[in-house]
C-alpha positions in Angstrom: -34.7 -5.7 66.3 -31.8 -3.6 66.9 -29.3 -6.1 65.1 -31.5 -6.1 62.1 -31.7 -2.8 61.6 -27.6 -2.7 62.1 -27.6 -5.3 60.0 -29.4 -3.4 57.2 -27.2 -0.6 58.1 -24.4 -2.4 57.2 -25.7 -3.8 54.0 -26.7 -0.2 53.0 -23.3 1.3 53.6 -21.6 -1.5 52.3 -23.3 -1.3 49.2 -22.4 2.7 48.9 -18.8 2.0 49.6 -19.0 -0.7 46.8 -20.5 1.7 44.4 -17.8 4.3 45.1 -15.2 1.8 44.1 -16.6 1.2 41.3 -17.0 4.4 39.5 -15.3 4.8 36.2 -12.7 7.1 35.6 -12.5 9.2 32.6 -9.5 8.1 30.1 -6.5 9.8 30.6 -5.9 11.2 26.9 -2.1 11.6 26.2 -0.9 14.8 24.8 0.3 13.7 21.0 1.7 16.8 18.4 1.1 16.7 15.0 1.7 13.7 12.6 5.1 13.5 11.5 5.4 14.7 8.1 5.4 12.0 5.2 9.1 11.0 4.1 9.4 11.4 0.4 10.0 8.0 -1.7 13.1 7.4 -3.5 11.0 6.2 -6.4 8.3 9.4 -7.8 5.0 8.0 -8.9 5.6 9.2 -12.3 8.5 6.4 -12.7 5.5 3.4 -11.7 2.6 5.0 -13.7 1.9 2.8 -16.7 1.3 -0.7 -18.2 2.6 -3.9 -15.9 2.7 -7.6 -16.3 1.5 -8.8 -12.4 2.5 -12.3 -11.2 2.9 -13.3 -7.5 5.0 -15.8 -6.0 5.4 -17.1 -2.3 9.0 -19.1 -2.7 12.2 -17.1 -3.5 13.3 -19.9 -5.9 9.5 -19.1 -7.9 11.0 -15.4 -9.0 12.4 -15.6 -11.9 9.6 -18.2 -13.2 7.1 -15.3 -12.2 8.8 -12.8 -13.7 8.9 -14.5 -17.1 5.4 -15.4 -16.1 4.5 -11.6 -15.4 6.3 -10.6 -19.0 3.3 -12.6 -20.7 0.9 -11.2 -18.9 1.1 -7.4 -21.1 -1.6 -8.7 -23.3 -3.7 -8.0 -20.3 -2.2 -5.0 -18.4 -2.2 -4.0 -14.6 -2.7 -0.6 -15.3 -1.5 2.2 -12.7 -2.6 5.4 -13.0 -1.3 8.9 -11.7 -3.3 10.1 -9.1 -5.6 13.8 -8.5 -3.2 14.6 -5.7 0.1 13.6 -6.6 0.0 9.6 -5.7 -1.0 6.8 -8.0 -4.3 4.7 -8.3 -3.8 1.6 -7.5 -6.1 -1.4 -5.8 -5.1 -2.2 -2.2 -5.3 -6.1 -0.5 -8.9 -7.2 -1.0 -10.7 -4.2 -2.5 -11.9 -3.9 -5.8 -11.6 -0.1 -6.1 -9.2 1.8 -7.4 -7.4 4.4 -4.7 -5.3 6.9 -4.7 -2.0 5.4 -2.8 1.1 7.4 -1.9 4.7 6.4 -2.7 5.9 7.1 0.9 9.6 6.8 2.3 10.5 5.9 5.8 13.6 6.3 8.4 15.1 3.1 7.9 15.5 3.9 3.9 12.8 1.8 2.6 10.0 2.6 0.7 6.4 2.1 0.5 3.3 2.3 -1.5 0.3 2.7 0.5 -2.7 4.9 1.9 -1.4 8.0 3.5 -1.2 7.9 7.0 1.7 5.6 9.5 5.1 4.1 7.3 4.8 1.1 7.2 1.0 1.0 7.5 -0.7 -2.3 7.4 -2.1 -1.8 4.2 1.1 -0.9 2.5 3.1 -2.5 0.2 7.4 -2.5 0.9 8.8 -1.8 -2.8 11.6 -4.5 -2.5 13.1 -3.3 -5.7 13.0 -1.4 -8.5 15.0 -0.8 -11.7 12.4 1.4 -14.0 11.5 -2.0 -15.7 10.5 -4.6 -12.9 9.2 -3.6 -9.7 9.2 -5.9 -6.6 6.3 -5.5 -3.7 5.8 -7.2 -1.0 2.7 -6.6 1.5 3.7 -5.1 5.2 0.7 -7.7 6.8 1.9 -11.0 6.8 -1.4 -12.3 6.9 -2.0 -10.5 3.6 1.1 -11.6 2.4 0.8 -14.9 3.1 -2.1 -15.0 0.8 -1.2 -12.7 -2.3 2.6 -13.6 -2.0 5.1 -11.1 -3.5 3.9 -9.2 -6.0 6.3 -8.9 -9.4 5.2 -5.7 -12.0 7.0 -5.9 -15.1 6.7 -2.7 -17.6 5.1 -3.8 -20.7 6.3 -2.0 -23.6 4.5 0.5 -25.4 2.0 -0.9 -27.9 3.6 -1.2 -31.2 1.8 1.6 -33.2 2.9 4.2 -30.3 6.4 3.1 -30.5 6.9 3.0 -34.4 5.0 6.0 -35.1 7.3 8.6 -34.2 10.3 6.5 -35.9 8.6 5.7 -38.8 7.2 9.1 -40.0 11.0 10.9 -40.1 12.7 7.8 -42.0 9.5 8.1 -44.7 9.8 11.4 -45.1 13.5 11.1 -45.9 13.0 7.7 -48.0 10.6 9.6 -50.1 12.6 13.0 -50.2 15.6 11.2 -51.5 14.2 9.9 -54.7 
């Protein structure tokens, strides 16, 4: 009788020490300071609101195909518009809402367009280049890049009646003053 009830014993307090190895400990939270502050772009979101062509291409030697590509595509405008708080509405990877995305720069000298938040976020896109007239993106996933390929914004030019209006209306009024 006496080696059962040790051998219950033993059961019992090995069960207890088992159960006190197992506890969980609480995370250990590390200290972190405030978010950096957001490096200004080199390119101002006033300089990429407007009208685009968009084309996409996945081979280098595709560019300047897809550029010529993107040129024809101002009958039916990407349209990016300036943003409530300073950025510019855009639509990211896979959404079909308009959001407000920053133009953010970074340390290594690159710049981005993307949600606010870490540069290079995953949901940003790299500006590869830009001259005021074509624009160059290219998404920071590769995953997401692998399927919408490098993304080519052409500036269309303004709409005919927009741009000869305000040429037109001096040269009348001098055509018909000179008679």
């Amino acid at each position: 009788m006496r080696n059962r009830s040790c051998g219950w014993s033993l059961i019992v307090l090995s069960a207890l020490a088992a159960s006190g190895c197992s506890t969980t400990q609480s995370p250990q939270v590390a200290a972190s300071g405030p978010p950096e502050p957001e490096i200004p772009a080199h390119v101002r979101p006033t300089e990429v609101v407007g009208r685009w062509g968009y084309a996409a291409y996945h081979k280098p030697e595709d560019r300047t195909r897809t550029e010529a590509n993107a040129r024809g595509q101002c009958k039916q405008p990407y349209v990016i518009g300036q943003g409530t708080n300073g950025g510019v509405m855009m639509y990211l990877a896979d959404s079909s809402q308009l959001q407000e995305l920053r133009l953010k720069g970074s340390t290594a000298g690159r710049d981005y367009i993307g949600p606010a938040g870490r540069t290079p976020g995953p949901q940003d896109r790299e500006i590869v280049s830009f001259d005021g007239r074509v624009m160059v993106l290219k998404y920071v996933d590769p995953e997401v890049d692998g399927r919408y390929g490098t993304g080519i914004f052409v500036r269309c030019a303004p709409r005919a009646a927009e741009a000869n209006a305000p040429a037109s209306r001096p040269a009348q009024a001098n055509a018909s003053s000179s008679r």
